[in-house]
C-alpha positions as CSV (number, residue, x, y, z in Angstrom):
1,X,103.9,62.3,94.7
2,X,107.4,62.5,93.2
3,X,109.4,65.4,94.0
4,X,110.6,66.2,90.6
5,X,107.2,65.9,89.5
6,X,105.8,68.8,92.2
7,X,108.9,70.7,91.0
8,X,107.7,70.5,87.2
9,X,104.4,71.6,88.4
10,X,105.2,74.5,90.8
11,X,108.0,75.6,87.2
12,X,105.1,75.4,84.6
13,X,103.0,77.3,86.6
14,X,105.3,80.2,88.0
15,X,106.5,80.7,84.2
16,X,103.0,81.9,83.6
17,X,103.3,84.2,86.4
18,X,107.0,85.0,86.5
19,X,109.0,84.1,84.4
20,X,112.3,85.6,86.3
21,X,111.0,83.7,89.6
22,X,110.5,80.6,87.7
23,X,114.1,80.2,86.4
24,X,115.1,81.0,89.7
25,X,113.2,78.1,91.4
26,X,114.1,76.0,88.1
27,X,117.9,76.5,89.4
28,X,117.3,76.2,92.7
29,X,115.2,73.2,92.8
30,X,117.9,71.7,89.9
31,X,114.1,71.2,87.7
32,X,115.7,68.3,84.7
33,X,112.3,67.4,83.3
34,X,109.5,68.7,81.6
35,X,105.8,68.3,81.7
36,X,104.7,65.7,79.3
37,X,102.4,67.7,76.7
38,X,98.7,67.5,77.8
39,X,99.5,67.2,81.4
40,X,97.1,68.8,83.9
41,X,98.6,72.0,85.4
42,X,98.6,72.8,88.8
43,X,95.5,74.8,88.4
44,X,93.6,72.0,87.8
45,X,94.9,70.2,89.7
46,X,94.1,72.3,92.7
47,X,90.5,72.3,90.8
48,X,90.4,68.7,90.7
49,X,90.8,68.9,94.5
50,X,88.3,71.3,95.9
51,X,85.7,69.3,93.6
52,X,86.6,65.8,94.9
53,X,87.3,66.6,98.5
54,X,84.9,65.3,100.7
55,X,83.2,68.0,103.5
56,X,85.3,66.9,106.1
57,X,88.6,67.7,104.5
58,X,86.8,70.8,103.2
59,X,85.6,71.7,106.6
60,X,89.2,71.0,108.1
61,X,91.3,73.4,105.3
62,X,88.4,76.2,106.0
63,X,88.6,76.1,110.0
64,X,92.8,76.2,109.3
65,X,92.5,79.1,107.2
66,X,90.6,81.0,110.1
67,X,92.6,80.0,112.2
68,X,96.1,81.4,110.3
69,X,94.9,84.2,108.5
70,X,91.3,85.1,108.4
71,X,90.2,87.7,105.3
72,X,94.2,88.6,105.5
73,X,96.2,89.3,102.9
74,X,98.6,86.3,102.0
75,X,102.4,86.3,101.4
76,X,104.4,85.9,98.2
77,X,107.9,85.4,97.7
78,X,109.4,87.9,95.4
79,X,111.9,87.4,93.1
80,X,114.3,89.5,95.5
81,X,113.7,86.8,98.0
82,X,111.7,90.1,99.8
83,X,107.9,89.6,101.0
84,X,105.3,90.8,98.9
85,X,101.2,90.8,99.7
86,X,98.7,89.1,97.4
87,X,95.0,90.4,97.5
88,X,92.4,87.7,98.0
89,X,89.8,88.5,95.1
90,X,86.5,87.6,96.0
91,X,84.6,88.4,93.3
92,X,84.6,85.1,91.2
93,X,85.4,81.4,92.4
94,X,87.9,81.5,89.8
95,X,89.3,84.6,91.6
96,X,89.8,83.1,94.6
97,X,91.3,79.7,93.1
98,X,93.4,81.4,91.3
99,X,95.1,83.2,94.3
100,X,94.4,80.2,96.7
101,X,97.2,78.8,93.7
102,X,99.6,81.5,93.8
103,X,99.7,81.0,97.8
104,X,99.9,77.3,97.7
105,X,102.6,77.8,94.7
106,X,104.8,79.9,96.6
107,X,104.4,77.6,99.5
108,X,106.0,75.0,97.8
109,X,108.7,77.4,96.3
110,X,109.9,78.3,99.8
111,X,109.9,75.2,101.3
112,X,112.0,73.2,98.1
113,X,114.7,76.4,98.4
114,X,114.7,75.7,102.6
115,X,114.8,72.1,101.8
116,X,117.9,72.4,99.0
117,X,119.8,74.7,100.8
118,X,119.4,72.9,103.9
119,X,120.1,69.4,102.0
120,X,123.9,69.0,102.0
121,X,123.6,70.5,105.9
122,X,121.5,68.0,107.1
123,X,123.9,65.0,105.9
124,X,126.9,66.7,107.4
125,X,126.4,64.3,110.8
126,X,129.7,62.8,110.4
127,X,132.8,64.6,112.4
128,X,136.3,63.6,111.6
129,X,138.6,63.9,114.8
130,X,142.6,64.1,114.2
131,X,145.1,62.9,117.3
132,X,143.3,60.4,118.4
133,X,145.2,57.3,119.7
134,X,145.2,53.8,118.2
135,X,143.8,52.4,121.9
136,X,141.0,55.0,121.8
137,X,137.0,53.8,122.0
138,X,133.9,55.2,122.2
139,X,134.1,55.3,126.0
140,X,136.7,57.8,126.0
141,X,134.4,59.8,124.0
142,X,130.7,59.4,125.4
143,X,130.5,61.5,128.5
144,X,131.6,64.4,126.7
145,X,129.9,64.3,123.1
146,X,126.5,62.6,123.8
147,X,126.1,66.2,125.9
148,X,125.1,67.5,122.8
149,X,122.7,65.1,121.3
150,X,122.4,61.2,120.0
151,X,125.6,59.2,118.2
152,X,124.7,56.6,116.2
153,X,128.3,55.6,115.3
154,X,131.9,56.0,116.4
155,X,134.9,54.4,114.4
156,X,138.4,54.8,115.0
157,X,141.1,52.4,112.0
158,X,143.8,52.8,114.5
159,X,145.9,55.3,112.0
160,X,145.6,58.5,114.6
161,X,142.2,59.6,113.3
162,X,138.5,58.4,114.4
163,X,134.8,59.3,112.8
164,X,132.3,60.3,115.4
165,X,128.6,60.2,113.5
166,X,125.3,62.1,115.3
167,X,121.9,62.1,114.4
168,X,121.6,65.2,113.5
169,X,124.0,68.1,112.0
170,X,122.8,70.4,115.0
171,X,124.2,67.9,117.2
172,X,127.5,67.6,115.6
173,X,127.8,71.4,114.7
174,X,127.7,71.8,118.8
175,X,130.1,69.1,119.6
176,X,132.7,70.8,117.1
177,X,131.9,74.4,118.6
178,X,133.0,73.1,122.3
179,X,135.5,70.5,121.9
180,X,137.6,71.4,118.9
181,X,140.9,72.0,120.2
182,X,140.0,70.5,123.7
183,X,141.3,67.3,125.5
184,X,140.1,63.8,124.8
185,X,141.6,60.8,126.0
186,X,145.1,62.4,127.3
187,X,145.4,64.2,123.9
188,X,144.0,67.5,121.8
189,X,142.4,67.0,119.1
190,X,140.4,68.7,116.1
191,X,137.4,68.2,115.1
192,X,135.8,69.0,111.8
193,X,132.6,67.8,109.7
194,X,133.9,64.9,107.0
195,X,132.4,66.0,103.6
196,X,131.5,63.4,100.8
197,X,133.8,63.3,97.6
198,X,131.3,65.1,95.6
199,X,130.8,67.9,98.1
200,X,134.8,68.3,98.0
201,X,135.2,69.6,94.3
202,X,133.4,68.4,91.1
203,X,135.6,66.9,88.4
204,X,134.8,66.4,84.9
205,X,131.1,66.3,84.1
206,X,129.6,67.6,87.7
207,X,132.6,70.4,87.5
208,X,129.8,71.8,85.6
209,X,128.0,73.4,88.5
210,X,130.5,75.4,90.0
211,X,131.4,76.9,86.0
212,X,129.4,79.9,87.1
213,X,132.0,81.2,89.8
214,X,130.0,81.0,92.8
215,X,132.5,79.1,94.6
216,X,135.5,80.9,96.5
217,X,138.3,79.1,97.5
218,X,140.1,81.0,100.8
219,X,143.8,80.0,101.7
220,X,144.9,80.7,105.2
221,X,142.4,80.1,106.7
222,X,142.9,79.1,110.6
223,X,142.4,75.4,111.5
224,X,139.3,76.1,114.3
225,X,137.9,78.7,112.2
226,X,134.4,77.5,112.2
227,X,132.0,77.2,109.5
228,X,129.3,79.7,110.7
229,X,132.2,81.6,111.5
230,X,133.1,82.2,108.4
231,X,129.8,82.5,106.7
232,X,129.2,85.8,109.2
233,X,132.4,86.9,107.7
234,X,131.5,86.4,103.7
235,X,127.6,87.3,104.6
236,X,128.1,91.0,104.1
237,X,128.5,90.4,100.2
238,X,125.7,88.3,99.3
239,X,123.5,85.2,100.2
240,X,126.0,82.5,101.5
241,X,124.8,79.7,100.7
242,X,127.5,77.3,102.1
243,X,131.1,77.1,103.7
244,X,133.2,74.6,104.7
245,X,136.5,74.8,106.8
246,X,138.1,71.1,106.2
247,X,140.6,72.3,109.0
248,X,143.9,72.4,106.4
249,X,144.7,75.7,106.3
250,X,142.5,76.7,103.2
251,X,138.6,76.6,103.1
252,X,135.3,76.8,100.9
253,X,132.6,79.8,100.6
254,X,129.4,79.5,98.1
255,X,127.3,82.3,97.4
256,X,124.1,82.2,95.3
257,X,125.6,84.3,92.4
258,X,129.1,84.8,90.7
259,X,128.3,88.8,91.1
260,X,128.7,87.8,95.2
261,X,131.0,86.1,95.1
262,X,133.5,88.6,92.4
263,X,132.3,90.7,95.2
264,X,133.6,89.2,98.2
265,X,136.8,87.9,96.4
266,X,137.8,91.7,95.7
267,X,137.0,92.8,99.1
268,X,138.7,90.4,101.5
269,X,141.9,89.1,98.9
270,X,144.9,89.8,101.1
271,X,142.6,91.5,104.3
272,X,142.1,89.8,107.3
273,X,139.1,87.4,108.1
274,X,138.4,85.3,111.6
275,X,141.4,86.2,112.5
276,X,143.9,85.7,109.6
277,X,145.0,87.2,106.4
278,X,143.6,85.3,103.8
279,X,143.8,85.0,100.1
280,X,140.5,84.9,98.3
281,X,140.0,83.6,94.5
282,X,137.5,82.0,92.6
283,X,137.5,78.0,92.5
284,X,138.1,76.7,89.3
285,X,136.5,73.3,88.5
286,X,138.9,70.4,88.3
287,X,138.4,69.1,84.4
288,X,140.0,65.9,83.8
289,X,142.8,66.3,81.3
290,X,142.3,65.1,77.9
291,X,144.7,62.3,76.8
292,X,147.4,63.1,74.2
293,X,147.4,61.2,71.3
294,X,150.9,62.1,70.2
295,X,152.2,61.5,73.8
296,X,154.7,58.6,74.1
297,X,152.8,56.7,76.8
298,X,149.2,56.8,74.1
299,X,151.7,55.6,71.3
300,X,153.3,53.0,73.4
301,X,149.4,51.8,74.4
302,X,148.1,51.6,70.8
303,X,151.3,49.8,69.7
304,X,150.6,47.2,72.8
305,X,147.3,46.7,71.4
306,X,148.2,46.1,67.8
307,X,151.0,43.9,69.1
308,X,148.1,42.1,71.0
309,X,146.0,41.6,68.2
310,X,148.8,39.5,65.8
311,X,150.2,37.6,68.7
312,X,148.1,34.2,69.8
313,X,149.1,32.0,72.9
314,X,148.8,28.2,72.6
315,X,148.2,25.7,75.4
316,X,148.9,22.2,75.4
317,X,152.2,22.8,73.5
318,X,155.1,19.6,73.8
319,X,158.3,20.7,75.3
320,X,160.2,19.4,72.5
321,X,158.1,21.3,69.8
322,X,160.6,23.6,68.2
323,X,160.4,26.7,66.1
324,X,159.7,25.3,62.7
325,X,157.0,23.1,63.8
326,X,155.3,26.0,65.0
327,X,155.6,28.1,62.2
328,X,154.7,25.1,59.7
329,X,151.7,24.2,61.7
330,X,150.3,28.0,61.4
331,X,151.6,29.0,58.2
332,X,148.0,28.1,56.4
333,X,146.5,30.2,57.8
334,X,148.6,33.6,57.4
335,X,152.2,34.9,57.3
336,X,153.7,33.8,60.5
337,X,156.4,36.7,61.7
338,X,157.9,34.6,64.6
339,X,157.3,31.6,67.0
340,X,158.2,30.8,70.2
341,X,157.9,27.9,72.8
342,X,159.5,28.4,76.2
343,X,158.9,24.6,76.9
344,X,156.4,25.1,79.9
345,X,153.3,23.6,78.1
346,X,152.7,26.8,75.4
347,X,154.0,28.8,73.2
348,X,153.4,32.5,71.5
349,X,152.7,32.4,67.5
350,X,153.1,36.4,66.0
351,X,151.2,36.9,62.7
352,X,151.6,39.8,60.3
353,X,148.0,40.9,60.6
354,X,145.1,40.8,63.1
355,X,142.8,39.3,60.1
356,X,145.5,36.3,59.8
357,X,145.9,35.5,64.0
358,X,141.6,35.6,63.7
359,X,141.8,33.0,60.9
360,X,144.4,30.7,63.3
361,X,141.7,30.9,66.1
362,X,138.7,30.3,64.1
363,X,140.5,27.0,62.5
364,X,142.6,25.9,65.4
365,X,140.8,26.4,68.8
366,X,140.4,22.7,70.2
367,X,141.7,21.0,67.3
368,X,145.2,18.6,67.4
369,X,147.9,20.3,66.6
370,X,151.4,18.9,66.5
371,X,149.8,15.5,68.3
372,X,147.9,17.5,71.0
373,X,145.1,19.0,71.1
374,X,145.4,22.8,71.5
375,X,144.0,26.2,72.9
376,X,144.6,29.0,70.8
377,X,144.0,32.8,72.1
378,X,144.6,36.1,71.3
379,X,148.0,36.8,74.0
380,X,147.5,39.7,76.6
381,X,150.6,41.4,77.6
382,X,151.1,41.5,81.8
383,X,151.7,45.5,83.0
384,X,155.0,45.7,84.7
385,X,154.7,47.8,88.1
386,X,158.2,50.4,88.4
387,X,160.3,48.6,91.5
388,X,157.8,45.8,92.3
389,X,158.5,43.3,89.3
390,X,156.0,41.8,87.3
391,X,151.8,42.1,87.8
């Protein structure tokens, strides 16, 4: 079944229960849709289920029951993220679905959180190693790092870095922890976990996420400082959801809620953490400026593109066609402002108005002209490139 559809299941029933505990898990598990209206709720559903089940698979869920819990109370997630119990009724069948629900509900709550917090983690397999020699290969590398579990890819460009990638994000959480700083092929190097471009810092519409002020961004910050490290250090003021030590002096801290992190942020700004005096502040979003449009370079643009639109280019022009003929041969069609032919085989014709250049296309394209027959477009100017000539 599709996980967004489970989500929008396990939301529309919580918000009957909960409604604090549903918006929590509608964050958490980033919930976008909505039920269609007349969909089945997970109630019946789980109804659906227990009537349609063969014996076997009934037999099977009652012997696992036993086996877990017998005639126990079950546990529920509160909204505190505490353990709460939930009484079995045994009264009614309806009773007993009802709480066989709530069980299964919460069930799914705790694994999607487990499962999104533990989402970006799990992809962080790749380890970026600086100092690394042009000559280097895996070889260099293997007796030491496979030690800590299997690489499925090594990669070094030859510009005095190399990618190391492991299975899993245990693995290369290990190899960072015991050979950051160390000796590899005649030369020390760091090691730190690469980090996609939308893990780094959201920009324009994703900066969205981080508007609440979860994010702290801490300057001076030591190079092997690791990332568990430094989550110990924050955990004290909240739930730490994630950190991230790219190894340049400055690094990343996410708690679960802006309070947190305004916490932490006033705590630790200009105190020493791992090791360090740091400087703690919020992260703001990077937002994409918005263009200017009394700025010289969006005036210069829009005047290239009305220039654009009056100015045709002709192919299959004579050398010896002059001026004149080219303003003669066009004027029928509008008021030609100037005319040129730089005798390679075409020539530039400027009209007073977009409309009039149109009307020269529309009439002209692939017709004889002047004794040849011509191509007639609308002229694109070429960007110039500062110090390299023309594009």
């Amino acid at each position: 079944m599709d996980t967004q559809l489970v989500n929008c299941l396990v939301y529309d029933y919580m918000a009957t229960v909960d409604t604090k505990l549903a918006e929590k898990f509608k964050k958490e598990a980033k919930v976008t849709q909505q039920l269609p209206p007349g969909s089945p709720g997970i109630v019946d559903i789980f109804k659906h289920f227990k009537e349609t089940s063969t014996k076997e698979m009934k037999r099977k869920h009652a012997l696992a029951e036993e086996e877990s819990s017998p005639k126990k109370a079950k546990q529920n997630l509160s909204p505190d993220g505490s353990e709460a119990s939930v009484k079995i009724v045994e009264d009614s069948e309806c009773g007993t679905e009802e709480v066989e629900v709530k069980a299964a509900t919460e069930n799914v709550y705790k694994a999607t959180l487990e499962s999104q917090g533990n989402s970006v983690l799990a992809e962080r397999t790749k380890i970026f190693i600086r100092n690394v020699g042009k000559e280097v290969v895996y070889e260099d590398f293997q007796t030491k790092v496979e030690q800590f579990g299997k690489v499925t890819d090594f990669l070094n460009p030859g510009r005095g870095f190399c990618f190391l990638t492991f299975s899993s994000a245990e693995a290369a959480n290990a190899c960072i922890d015991a050979l950051n700083n160390s000796e590899i092929a005649g030369k020390t190097v760091q090691m730190n976990i690469t980090r996609k471009k939308s893990e780094a810092g959201p920009t324009g519409k994703d900066a969205s996420e981080n508007v609440d002020g979860c994010k702290l961004f801490v300057h001076g910050v030591k190079q092997e400082t690791g990332n568990d490290e430094l989550k110990e250090a924050f955990a004290k003021f909240g739930n730490v959801t994630d950190s991230f030590n790219p190894g340049k002096g400055f690094a990343f801290v996410t708690f679960s809620t802006p309070e947190e992190a305004t916490a932490a942020a006033e705590a630790l700004n200009g105190k020493e953490v791992c090791g360090n005096c740091v400087s703690v502040n919020v992260s703001k979003p990077k937002v994409k400026p918005v263009a200017d449009p009394n700025s010289k370079a969006e005036k210069k643009s829009k005047k290239r593109e009305v220039l654009e639109s009056f100015r045709l280019f002709v192919n299959n022009v004579s050398e010896d066609t002059t001026q004149d003929d080219l303003k003669s041969a066009f004027a029928a069609h509008g008021t030609v402002t100037d005319a040129y032919n730089p005798g390679k085989g075409f020539a530039f014709v400027n009209f007073a108005s977009a409309d009039e250049a149109q009307a020269a296309i529309d009439a002209l394209n692939g017709k004889e002209v002047l004794g040849k027959e011509i191509e007639c477009n609308i002229a694109k100017f070429k960007k110039v490139q500062k110090g390299r000539g023309k594009s």
